[in-house]
Structures are given as structure tokens and as C-alpha cells.
C-alpha positions, 0 to 999 in steps of 0.5 A, spaced: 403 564 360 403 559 366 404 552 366 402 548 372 406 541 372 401 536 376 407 530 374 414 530 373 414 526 367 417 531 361 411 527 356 405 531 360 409 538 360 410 537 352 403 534 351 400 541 356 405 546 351 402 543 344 395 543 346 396 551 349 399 552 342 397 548 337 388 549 341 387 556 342 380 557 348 375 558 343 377 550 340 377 547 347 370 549 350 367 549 342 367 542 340 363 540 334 357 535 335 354 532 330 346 529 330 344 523 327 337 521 326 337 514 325 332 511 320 332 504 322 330 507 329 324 511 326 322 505 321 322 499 328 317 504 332 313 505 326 312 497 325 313 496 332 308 502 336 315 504 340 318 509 342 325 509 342 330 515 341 332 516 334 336 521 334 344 521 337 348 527 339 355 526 337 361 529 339 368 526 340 366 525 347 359 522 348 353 519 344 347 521 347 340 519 344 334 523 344 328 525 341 329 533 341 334 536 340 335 544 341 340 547 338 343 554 340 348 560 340 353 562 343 349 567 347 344 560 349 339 562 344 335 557 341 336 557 334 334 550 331 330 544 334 331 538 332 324 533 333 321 526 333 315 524 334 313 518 333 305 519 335 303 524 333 306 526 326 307 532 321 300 532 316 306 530 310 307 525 315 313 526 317 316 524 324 323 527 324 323 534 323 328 541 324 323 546 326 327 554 326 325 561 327 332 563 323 332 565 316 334 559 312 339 559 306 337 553 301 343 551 297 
């Protein structure tokens, strides 16, 4: 393995070598992510009439906020979708809801 020094300062070579050793490729581009679905959001849109997003996609990173959420695989496929819609919900009248075409293991 090559190690590509961009400062002197010994502290970065240490933190370069611990990251290399100690987080393999895999963990460095598949970070976890976390979707929130905040309720507060959905009840202030259904009193309200808005339509703020209630969804929050998390990782160590960023938070960004949605109202569809697709999640996929390694290979980019489409494995779930996280919906909100505020205006035209389920007939159970549900607003927030996963919709997947994959096999599902209730436990």
C-alpha cells in the first residue's frame, strides 16, 4: 500500500494509517443511513393544509429532508420506497408509507 503524504505533520500520517487499517473500502463508500419519519410534521400538515416534508434521510454527514425516499441495492436497483403524501392518502388513510416489490419477513 502507498501512503500519499499532503502535510508533514506526523498526527495526519498516524490518522491516514488508522483509517486504511482499522476501515476497510467497503466501510468508506457504505456509510449507514437512517430515514426518519417525523410525526409532528405529518400531524402540523394534516391541521394545517401544508405540505412540509416529513421524512429525514440520515447519515453521519447530512440530513436531508423528503417526501419520497427510494432505496436501493448495491447494483442501483430499487428495492423500497418510502412515501408521503399528504393529500392524497391510502384508503386506511395512511399518509407515510413503504411500498416494496421484495419479499418481506415479518418477525
Amino acid at each position: 500500500m502507498v501512503m500519499y503524504r499532503w502535510s508533514k505533520n506526523p498526527f495526519h500520517i498516524k490518522l491516514y494509517y488508522f483509517i486504511v487499517i482499522h476501515f476497510p473500502l467497503c466501510y468508506t463508500h457504505c456509510m449507514k443511513t437512517i430515514i426518519h419519519v417525523n410525526q409532528h410534521i405529518i400531524k402540523r400538515n394534516t391541521k394545517t393544509g401544508g405540505t412540509e416534508p416529513c421524512l429525514t434521510v440520515k447519515t453521519y454527514k447530512d440530513n436531508r429532508y423528503a417526501h419520497e425516499a427510494i432505496i436501493r441495492d448495491a447494483d442501483g436497483n430499487e428495492v423500497a420506497r418510502v412515501v408521503y403524501r399528504p393529500h392524497k392518502p391510502l384508503s386506511c388513510g395512511a399518509r407515510c408509507w413503504i411500498e416494496t416489490t421484495g419479499n418481506v419477513e415479518v418477525v
